[in-house]
N, C-alpha and C positions, 0 to 999 in steps of 0.2 A: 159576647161582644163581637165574635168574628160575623155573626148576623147583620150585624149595622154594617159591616165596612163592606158587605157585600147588599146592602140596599135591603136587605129582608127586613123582619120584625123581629126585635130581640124579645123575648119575653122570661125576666128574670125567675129562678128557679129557687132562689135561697130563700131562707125563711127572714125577715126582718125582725132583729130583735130589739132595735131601739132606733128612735127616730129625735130628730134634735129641729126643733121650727123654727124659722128666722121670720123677719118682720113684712110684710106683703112689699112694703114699698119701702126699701132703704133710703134710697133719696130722697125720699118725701118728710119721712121720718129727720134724718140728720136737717132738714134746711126748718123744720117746723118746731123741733123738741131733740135739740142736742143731749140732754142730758139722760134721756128715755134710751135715745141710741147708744149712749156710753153703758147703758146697763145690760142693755140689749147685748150687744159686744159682749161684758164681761158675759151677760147669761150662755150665752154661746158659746164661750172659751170652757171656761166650767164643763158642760157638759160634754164637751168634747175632751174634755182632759179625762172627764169622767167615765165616759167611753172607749175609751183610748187605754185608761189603766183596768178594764174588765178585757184587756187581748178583741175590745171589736174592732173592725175595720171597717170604713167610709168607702159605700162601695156606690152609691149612689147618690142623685136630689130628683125630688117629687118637684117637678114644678107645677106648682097648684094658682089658681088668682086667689084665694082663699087663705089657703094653708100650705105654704113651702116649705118644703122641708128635706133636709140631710137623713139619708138612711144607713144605718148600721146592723151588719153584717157580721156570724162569728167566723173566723179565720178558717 
């Protein structure tokens, strides 16, 4: 991370061992299909809870247009 704050290329070294995807377009999603998003939400909490109690750590997000996603990391 000291790479970014000096403008270089950070290029992560850790292995990813679990990745958690959220919805392309949040906002789009809540103003179109609230109830999609409410699940959406819990699906995301869940896994993060679920990650969370395997000792991973959120060390990342992929931002993708596609496929975004939170990356997990082992301690």
């Amino acid at each position: 991370m000291i790479a970014l704050s000096k403008n270089e290329i950070f290029e992560e070294k850790r292995e990813i061992v679990k990745t958690v995807e959220i919805p392309q377009d949040w906002n789009a999603l809540l103003k179109t299909d609230v109830q999609t998003a409410k699940n959406e939400q819990d699906r995301i909490k869940r896994e993060f809870q679920q990650a969370f109690s395997e000792s991973l750590i959120c060390g990342g997000f992929r931002r993708d247009e596609n496929q975004p996603q939170y990356v997990f990391f082992n301690q």
